[in-house]
N, CA, C and O atoms as a MOPAC input file, in Angstrom:
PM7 MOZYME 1SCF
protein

 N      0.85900 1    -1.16100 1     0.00000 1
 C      0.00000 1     0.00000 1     0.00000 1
 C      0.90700 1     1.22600 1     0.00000 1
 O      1.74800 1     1.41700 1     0.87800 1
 N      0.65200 1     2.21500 1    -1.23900 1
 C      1.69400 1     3.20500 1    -0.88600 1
 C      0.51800 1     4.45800 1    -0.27100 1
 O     -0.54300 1     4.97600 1    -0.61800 1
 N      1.40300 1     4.51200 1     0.73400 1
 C      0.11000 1     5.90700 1     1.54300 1
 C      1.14900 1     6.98300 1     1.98900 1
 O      2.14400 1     6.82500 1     2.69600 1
 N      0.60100 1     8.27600 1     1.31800 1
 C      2.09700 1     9.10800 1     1.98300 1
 C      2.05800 1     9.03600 1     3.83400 1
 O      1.17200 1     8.48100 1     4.48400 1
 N      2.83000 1     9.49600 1     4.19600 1
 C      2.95700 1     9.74100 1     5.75500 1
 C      2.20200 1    10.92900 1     6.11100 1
 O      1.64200 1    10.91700 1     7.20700 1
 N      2.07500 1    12.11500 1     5.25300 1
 C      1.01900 1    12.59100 1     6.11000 1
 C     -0.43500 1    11.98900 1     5.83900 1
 O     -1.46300 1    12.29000 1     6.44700 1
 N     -0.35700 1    11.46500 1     5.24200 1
 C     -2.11800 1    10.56100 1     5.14800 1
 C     -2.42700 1    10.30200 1     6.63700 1
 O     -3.26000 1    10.96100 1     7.26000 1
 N     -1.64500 1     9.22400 1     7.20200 1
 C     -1.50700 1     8.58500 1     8.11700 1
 C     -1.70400 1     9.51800 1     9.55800 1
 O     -2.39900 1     9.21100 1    10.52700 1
 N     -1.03100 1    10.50900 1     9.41600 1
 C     -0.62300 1    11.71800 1    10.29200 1
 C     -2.10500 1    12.11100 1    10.82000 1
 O     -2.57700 1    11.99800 1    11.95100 1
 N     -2.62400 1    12.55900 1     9.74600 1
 C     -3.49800 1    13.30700 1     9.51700 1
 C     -4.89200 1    12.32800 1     9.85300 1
 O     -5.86700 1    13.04200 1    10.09000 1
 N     -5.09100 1    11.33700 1     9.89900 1
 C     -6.02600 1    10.10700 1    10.30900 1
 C     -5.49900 1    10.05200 1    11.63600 1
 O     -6.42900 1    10.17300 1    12.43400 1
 N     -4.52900 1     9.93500 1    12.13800 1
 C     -4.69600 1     9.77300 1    13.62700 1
 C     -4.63100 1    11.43700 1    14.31000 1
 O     -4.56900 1    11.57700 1    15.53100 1
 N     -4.65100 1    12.40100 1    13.56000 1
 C     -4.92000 1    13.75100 1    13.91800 1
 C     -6.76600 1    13.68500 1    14.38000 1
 O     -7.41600 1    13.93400 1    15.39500 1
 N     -6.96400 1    13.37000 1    13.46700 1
 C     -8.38200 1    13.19800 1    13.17800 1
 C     -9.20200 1    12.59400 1    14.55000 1
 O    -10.14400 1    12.90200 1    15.27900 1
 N     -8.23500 1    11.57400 1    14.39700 1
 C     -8.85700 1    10.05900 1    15.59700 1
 C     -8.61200 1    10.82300 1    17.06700 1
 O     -9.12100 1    10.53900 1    18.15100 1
 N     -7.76800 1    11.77100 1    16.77600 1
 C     -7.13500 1    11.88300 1    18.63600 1
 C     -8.25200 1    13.08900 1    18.74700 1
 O     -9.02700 1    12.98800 1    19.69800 1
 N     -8.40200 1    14.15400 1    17.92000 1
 C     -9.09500 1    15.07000 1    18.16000 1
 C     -9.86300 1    15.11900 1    18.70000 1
 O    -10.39300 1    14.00800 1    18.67000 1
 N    -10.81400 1    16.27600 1    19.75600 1
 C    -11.49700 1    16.27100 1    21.15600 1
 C    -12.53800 1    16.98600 1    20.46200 1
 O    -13.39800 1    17.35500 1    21.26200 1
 N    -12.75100 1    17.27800 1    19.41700 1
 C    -14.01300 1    18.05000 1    18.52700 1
 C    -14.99000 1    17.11000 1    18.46700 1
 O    -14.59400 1    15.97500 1    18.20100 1
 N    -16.32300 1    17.28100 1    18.66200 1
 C    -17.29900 1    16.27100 1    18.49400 1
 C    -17.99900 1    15.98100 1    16.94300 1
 O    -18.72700 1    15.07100 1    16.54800 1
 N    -17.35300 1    17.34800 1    16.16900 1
 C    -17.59200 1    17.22900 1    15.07900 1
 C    -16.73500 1    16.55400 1    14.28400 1
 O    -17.24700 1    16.24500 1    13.20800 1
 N    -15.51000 1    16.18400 1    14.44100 1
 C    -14.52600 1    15.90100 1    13.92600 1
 C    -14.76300 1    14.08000 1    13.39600 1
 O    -15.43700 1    13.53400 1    14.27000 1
 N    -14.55800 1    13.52000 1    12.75700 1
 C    -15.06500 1    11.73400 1    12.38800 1
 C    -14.01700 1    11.14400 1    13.54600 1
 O    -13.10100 1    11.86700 1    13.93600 1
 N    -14.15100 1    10.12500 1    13.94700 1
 C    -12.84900 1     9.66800 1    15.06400 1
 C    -11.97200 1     8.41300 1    14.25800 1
 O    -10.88000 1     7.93400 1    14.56700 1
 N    -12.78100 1     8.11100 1    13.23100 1
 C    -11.80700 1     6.98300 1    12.48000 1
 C    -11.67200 1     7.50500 1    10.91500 1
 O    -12.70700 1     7.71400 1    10.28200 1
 N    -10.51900 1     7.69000 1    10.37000 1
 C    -10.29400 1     8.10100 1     9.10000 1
 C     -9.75300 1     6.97400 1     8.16000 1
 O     -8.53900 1     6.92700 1     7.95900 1
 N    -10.66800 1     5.97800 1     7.51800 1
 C    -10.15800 1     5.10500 1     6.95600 1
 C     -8.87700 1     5.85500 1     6.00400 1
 O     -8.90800 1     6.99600 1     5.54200 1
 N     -7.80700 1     4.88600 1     5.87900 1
 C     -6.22100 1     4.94000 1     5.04400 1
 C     -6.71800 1     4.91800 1     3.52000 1
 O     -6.65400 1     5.85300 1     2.72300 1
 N     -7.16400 1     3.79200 1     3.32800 1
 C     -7.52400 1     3.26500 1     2.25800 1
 C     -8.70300 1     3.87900 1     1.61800 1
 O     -9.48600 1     2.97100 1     1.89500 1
 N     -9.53000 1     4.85500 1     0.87800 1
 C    -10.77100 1     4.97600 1     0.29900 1
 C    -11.41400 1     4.17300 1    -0.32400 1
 O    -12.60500 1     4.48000 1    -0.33400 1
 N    -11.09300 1     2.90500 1    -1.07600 1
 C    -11.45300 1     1.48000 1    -1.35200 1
 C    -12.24000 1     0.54200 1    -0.22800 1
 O    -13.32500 1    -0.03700 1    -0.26100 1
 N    -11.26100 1     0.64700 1     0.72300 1
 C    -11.93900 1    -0.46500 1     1.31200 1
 C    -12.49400 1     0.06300 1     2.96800 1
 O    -13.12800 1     1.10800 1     3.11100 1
 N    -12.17200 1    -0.74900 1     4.00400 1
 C    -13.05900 1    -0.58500 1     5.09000 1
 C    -12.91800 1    -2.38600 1     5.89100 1
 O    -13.17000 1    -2.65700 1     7.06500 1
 N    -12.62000 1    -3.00300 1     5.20000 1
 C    -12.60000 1    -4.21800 1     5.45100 1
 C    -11.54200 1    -4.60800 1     6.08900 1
 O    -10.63800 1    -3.79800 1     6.29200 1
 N    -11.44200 1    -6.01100 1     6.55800 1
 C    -10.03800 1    -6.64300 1     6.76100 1
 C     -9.76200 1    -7.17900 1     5.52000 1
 O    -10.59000 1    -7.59200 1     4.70700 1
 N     -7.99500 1    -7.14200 1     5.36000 1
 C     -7.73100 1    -7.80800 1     4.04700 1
 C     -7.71100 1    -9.22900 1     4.23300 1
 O     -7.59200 1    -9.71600 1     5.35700 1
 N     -7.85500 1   -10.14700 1     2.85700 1
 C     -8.21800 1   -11.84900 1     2.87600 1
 C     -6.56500 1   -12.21300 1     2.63800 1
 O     -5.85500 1   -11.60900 1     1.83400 1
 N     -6.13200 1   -13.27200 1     3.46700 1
 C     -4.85700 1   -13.60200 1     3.08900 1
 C     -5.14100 1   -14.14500 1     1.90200 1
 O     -6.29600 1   -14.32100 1     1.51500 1
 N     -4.03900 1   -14.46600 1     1.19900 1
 C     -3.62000 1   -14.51700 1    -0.06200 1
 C     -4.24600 1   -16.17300 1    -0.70100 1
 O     -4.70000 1   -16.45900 1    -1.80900 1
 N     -4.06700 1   -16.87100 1     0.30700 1
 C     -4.81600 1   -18.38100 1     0.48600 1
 C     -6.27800 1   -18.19400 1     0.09100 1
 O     -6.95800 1   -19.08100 1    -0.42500 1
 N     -6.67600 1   -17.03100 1     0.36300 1
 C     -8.58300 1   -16.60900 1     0.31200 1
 C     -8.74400 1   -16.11700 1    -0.68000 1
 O     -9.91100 1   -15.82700 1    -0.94300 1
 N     -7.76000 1   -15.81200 1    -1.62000 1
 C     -8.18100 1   -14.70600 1    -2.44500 1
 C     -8.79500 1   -15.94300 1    -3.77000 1
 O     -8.38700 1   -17.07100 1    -4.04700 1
 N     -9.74300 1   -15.23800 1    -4.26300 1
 C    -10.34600 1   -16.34200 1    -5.55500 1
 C     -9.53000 1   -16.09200 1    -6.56800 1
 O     -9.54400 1   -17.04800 1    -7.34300 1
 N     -8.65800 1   -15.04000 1    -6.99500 1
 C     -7.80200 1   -14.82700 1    -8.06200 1
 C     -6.76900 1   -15.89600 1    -7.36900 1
 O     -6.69000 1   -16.95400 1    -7.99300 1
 N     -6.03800 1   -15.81300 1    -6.29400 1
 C     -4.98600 1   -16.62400 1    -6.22300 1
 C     -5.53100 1   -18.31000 1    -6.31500 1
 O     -4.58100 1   -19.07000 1    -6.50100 1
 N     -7.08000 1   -19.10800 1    -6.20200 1
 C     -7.71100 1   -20.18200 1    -6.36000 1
 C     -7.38400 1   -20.76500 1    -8.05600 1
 O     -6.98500 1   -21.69100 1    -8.76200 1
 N     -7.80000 1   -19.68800 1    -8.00800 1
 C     -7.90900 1   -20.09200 1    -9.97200 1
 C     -6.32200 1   -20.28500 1   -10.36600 1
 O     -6.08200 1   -20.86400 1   -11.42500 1
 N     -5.52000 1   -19.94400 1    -9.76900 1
 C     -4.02000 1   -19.98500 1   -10.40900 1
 C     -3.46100 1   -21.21600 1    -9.88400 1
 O     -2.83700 1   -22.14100 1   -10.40400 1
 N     -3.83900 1   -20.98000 1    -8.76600 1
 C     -3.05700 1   -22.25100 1    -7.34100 1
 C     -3.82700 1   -23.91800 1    -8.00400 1
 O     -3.72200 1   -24.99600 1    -7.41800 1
 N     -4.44100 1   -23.72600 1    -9.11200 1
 C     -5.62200 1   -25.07800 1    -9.03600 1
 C     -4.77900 1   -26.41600 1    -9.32000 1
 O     -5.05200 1   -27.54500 1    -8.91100 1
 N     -3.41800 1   -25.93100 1   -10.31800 1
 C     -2.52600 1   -26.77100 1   -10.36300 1
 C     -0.91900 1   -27.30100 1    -9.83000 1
 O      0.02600 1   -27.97000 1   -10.24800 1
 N     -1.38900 1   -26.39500 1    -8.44600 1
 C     -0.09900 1   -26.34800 1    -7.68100 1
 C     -0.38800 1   -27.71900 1    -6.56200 1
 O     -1.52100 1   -28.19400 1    -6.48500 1
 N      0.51500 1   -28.15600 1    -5.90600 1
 C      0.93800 1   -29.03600 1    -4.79200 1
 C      0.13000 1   -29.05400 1    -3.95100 1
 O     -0.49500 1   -29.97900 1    -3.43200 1
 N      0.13400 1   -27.74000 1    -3.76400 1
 C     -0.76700 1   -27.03100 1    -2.24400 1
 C     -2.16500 1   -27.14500 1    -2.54900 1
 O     -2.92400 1   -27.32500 1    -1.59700 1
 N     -2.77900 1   -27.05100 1    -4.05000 1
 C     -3.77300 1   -27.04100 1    -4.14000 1
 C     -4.42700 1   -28.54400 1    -3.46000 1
 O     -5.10000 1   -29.11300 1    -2.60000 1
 N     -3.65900 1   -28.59400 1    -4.55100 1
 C     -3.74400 1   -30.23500 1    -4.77300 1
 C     -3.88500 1   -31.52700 1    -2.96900 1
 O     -4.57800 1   -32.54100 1    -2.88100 1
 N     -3.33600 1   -31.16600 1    -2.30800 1
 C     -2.71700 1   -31.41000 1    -0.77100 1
 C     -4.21900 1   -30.89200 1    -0.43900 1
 O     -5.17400 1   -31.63800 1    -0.65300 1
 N     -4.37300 1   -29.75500 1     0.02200 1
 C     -5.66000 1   -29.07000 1     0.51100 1
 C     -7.28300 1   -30.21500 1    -0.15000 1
 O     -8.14700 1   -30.76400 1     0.53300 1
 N     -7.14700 1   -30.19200 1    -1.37300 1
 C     -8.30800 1   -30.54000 1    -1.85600 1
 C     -8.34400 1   -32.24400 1    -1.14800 1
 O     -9.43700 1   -32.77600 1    -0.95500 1
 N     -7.00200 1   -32.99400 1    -0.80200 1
 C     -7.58100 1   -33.72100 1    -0.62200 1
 C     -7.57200 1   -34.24200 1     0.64300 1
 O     -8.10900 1   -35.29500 1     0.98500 1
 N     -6.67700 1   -33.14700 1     1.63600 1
 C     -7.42200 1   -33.55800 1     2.65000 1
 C     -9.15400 1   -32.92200 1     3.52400 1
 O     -9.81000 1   -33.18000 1     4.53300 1
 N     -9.22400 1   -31.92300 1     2.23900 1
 C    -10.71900 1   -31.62400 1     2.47800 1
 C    -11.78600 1   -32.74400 1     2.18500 1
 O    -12.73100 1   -32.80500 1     2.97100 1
 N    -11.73900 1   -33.62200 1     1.15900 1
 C    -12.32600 1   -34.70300 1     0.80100 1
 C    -12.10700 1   -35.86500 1     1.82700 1
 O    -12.94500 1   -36.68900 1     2.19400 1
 N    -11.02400 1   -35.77400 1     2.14300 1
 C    -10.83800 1   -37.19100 1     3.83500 1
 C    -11.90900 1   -36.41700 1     4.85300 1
 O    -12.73900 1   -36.87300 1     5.64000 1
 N    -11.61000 1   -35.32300 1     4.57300 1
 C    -12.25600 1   -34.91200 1     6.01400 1
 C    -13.85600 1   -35.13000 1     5.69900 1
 O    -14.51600 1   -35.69300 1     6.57300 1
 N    -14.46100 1   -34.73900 1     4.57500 1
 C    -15.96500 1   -34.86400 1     3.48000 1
 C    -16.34000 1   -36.35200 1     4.49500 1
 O    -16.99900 1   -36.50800 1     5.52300 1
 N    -15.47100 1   -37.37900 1     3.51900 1
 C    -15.63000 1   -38.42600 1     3.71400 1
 C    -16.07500 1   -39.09300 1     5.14900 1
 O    -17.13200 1   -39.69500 1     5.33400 1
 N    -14.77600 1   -38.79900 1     6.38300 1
 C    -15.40200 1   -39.13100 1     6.83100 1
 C    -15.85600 1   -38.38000 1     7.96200 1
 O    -15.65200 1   -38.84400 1     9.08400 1
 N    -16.47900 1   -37.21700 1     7.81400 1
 C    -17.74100 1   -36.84800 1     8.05000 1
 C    -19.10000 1   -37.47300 1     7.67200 1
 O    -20.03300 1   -37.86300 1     8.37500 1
 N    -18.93700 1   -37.44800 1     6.49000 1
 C    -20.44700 1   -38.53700 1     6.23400 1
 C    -20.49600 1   -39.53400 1     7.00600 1
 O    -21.39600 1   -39.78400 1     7.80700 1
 N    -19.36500 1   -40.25700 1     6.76800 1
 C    -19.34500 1   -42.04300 1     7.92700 1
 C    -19.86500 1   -41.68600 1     8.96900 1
 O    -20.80800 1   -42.34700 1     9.40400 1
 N    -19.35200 1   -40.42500 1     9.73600 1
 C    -19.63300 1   -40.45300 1    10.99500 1
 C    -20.95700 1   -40.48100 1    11.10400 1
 O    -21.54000 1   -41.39700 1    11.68300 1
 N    -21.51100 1   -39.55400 1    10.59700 1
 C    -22.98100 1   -38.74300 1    10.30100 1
 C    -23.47100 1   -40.24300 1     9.90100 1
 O    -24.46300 1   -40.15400 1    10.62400 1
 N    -23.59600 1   -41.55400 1     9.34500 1
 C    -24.04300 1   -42.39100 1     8.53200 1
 C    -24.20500 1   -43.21000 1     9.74200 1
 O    -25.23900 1   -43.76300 1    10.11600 1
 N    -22.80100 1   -43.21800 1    10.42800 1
 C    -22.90400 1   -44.29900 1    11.80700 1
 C    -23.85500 1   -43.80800 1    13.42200 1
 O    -24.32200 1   -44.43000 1    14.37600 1
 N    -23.80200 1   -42.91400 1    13.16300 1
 C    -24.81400 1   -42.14600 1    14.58600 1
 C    -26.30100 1   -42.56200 1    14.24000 1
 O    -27.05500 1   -43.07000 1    15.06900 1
 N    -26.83100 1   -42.14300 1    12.20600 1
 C    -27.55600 1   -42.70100 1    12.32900 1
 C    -28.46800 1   -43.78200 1    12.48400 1
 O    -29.63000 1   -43.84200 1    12.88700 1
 N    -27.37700 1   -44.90800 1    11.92100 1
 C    -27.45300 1   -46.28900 1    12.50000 1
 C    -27.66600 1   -46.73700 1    13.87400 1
 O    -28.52700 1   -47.57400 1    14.14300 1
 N    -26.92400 1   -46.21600 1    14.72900 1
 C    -26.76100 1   -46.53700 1    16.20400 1
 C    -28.12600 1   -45.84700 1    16.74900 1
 O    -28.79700 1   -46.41700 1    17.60900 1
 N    -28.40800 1   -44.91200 1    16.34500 1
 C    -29.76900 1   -44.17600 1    16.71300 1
 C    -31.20700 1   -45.33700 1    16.54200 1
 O    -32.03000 1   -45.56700 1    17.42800 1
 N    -31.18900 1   -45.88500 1    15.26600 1
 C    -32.09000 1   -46.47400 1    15.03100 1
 C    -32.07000 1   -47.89000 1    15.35000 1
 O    -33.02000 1   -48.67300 1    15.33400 1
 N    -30.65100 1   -48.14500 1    15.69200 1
 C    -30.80300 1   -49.79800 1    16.69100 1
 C    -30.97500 1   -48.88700 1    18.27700 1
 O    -31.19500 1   -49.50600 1    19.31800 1
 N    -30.86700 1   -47.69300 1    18.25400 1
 C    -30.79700 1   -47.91100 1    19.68700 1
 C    -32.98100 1   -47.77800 1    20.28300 1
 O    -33.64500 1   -48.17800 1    21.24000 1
 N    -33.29500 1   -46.87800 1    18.82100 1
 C    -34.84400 1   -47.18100 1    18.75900 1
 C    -35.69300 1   -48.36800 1    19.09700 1
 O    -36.73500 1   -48.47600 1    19.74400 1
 N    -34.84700 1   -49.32200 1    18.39200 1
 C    -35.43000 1   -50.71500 1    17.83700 1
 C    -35.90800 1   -51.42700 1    19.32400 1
 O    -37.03600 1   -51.70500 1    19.73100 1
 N    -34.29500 1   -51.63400 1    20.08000 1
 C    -33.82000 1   -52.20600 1    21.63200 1
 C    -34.93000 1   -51.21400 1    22.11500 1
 O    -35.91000 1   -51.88100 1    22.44600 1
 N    -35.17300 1   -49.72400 1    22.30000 1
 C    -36.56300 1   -49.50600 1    23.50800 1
 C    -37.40300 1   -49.50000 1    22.96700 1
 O    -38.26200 1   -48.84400 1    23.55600 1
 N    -37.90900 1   -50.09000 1    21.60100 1
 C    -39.16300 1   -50.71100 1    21.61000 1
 C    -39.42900 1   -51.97500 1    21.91200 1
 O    -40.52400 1   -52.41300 1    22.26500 1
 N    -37.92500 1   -52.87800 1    21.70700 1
 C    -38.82000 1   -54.30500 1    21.94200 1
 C    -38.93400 1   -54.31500 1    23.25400 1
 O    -39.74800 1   -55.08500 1    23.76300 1
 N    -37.91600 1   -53.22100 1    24.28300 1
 C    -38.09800 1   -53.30600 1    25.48300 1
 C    -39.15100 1   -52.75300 1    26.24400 1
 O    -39.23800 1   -52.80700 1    27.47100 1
 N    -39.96000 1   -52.21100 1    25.45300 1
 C    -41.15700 1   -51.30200 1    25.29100 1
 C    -42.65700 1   -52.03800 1    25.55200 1
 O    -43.61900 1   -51.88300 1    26.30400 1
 N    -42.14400 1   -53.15900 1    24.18100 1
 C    -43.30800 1   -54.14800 1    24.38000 1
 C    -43.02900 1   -55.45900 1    25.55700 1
 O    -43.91500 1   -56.24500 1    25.89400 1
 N    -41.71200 1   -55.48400 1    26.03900 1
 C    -41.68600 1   -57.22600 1    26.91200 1
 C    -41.92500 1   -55.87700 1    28.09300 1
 O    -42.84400 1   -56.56800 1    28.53400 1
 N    -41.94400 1   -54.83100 1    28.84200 1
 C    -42.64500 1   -54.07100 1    29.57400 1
 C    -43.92700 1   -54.55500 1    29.89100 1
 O    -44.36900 1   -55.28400 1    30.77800 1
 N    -44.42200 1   -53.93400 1    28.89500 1
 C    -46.00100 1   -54.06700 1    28.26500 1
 C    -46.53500 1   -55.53300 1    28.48800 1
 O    -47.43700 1   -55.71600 1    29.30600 1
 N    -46.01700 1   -56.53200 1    27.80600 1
 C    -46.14300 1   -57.78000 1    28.25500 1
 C    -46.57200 1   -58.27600 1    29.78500 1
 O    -47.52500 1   -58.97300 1    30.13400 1
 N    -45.63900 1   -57.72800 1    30.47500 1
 C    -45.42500 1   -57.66200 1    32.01400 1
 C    -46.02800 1   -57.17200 1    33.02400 1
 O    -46.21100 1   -57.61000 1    34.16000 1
 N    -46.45100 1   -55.81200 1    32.29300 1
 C    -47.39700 1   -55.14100 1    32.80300 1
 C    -49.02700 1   -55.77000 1    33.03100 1
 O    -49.72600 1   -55.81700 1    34.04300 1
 N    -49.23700 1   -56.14800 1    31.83800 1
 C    -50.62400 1   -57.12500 1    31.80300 1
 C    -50.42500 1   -58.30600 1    32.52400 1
 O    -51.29400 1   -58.67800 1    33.31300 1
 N    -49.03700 1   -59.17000 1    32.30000 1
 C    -49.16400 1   -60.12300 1    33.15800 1
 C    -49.34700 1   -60.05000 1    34.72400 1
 O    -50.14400 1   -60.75800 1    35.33900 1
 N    -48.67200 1   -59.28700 1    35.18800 1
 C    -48.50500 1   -58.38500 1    36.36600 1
 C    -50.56200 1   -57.90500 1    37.08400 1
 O    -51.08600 1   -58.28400 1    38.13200 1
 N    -51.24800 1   -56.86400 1    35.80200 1
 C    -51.97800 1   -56.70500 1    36.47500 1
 C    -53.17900 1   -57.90800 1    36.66000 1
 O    -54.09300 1   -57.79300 1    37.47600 1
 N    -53.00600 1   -59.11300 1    35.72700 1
 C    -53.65500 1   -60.26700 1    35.57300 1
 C    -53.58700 1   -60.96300 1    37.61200 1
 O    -54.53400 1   -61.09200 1    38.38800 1
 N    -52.42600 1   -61.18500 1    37.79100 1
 C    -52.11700 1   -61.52700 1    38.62500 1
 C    -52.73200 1   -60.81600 1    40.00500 1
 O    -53.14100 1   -61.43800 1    40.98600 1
 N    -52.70800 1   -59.63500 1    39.87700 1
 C    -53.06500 1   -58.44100 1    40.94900 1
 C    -54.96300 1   -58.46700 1    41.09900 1
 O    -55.66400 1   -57.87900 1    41.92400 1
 N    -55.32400 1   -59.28200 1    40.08600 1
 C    -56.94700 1   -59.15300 1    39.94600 1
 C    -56.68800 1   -60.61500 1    40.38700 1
 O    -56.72400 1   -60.64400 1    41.61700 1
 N    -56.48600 1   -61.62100 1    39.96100 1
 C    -56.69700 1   -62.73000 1    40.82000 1
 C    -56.09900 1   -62.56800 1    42.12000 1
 O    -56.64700 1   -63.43600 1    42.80000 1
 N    -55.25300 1   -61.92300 1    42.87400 1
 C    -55.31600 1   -62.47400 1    44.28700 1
 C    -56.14000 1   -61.65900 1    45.10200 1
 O    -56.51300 1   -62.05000 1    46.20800 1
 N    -56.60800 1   -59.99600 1    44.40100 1
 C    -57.51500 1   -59.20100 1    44.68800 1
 C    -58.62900 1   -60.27600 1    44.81800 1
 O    -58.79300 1   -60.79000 1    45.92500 1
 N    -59.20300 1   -60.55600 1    44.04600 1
 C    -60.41000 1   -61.69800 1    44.00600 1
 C    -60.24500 1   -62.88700 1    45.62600 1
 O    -61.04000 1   -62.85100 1    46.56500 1
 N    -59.30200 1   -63.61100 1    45.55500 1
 C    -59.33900 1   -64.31200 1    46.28500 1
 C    -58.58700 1   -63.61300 1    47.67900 1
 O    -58.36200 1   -64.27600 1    48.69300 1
 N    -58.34900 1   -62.60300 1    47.58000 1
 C    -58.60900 1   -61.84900 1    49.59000 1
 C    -59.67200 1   -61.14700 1    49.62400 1
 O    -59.80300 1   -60.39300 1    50.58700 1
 N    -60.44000 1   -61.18000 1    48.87300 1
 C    -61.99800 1   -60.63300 1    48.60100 1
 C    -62.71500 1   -62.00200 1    49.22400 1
 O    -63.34500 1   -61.88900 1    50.27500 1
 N    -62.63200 1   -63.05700 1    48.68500 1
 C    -63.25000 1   -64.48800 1    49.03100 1
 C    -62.98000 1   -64.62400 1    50.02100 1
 O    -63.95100 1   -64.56000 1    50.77500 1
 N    -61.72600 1   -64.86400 1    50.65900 1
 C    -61.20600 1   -64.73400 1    52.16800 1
 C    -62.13300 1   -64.18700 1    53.04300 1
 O    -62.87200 1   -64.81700 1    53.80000 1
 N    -62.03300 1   -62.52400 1    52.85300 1
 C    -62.26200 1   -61.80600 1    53.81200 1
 C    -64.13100 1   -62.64300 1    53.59300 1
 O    -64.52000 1   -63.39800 1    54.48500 1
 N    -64.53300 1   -62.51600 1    53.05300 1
 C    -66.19000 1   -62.42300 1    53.20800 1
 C    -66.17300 1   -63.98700 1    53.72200 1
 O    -67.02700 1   -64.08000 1    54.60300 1
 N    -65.48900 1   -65.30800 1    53.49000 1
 C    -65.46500 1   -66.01100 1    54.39000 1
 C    -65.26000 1   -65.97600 1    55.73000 1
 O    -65.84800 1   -66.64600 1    56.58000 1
 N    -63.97600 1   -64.76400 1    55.96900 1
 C    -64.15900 1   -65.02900 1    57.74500 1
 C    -64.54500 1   -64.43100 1    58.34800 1
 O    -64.40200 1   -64.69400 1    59.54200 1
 N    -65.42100 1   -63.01800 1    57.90400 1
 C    -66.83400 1   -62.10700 1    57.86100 1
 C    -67.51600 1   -62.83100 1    58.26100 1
 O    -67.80200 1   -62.61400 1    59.43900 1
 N    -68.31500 1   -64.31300 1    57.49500 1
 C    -69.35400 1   -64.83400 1    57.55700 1
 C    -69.06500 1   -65.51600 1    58.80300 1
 O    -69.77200 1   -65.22400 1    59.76800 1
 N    -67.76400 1   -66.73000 1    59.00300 1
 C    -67.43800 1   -67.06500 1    59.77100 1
 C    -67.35700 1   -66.09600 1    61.78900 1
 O    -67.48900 1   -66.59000 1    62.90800 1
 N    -67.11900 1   -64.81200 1    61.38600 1
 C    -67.11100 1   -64.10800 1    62.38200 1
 C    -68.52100 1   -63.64100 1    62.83800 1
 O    -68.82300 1   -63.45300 1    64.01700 1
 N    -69.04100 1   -63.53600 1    62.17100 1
 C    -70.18800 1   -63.04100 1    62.49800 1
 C    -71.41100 1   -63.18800 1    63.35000 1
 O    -72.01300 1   -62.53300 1    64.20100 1
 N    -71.52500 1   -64.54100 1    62.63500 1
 C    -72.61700 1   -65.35700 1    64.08900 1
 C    -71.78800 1   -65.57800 1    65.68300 1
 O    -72.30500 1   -66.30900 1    66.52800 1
 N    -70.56300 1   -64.91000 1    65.93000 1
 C    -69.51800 1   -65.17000 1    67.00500 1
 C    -70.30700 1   -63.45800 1    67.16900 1
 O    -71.17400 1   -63.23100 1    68.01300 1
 N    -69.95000 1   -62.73900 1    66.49400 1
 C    -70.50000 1   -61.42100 1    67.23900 1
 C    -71.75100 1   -61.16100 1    67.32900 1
 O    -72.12200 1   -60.19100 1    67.98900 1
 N    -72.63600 1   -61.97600 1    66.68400 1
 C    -73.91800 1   -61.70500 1    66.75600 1
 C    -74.59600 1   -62.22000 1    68.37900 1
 O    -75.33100 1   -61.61000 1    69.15600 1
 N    -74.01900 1   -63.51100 1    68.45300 1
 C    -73.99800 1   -64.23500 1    69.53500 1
 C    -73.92000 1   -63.42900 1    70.94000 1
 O    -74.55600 1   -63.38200 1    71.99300 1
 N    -72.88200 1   -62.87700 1    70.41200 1
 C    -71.82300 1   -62.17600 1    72.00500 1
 C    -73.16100 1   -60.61500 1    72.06600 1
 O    -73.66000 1   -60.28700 1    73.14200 1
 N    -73.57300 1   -59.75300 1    70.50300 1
 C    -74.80300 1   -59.36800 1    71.04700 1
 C    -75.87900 1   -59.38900 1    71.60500 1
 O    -76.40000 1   -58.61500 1    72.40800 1
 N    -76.39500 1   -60.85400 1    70.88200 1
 C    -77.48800 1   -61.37700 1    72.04100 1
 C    -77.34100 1   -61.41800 1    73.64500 1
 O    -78.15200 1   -61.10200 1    74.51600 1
 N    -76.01200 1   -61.92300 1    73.73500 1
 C    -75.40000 1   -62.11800 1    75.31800 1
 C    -75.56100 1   -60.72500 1    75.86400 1
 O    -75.94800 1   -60.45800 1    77.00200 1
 N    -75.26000 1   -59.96300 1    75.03200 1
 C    -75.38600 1   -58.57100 1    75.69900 1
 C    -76.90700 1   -58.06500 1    75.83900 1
 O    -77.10700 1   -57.29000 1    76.77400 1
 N    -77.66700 1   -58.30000 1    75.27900 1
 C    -78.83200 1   -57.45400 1    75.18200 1
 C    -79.51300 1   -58.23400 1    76.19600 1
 O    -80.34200 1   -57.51400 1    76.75200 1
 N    -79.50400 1   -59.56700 1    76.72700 1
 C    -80.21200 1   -60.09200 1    77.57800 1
 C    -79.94500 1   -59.81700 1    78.88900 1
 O    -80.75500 1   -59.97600 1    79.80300 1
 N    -78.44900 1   -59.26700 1    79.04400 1
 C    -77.91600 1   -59.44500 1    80.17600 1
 C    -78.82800 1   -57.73600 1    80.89400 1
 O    -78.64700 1   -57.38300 1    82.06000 1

């Protein structure tokens, strides 16, 4: 960049100045405003570099890297969908269990139901008894 020295001078004159009117940043350059792209970025230097070493090197370890990115991306989704598969079948032998489970919980419900009203019945004429005893006495 050829910029005379008072350019420069005169931009940080600018910048230091205590005037509120004054701009506080005096771009160097009237072109740009930007950061510059190293030389690696530039698309003019792409198009030249296409048959150099470096190109060549770059492109392919961008393609290893392509590659296996996909694998990876290919294998997560695999593992995802066996790992689906395993909590559904574990989903349904649950489920299975669950019914067997509440099958079980209604038959012994049933039979301490039978119980109890057997030794209800059984108890009963014992307290009915012991009322009579009382009401006569």
């Amino acid at each position: 960049m050829n910029v005379p020295p008072h350019t420069i001078d005169e931009g940080l004159e600018d910048a230091n100045s205590d005037s509120p009117a004054s701009p506080q940043l005096v771009p160097l350059n009237p072109g740009g405003g930007g950061k510059a792209t190293p030389p690696s970025k530039n698309k003019k230097g792409q198009r030249s570099d296409r048959g150099s070493e470096e190109y060549r090197l770059r492109r392919e370890r961008n393609n290893m890297a392509v590659k296996k990115s996909r694998l990876k991306s290919k294998q997560k989704a695999q593992d995802t969908l066996q790992r689906v598969n395993q909590l559904k079948e574990e989903n349904e032998r649950l489920e299975a269990k669950i019914k067997l489970l509440t099958k079980e919980l209604s038959v012994l419900k049933d039979l301490f139901l039978e119980h109890a009203h057997s030794l209800a019945e059984n108890v009963q004429p014992a307290s009915s008894t012991s009322e009579q005893d009382s009401d006569s006495k």
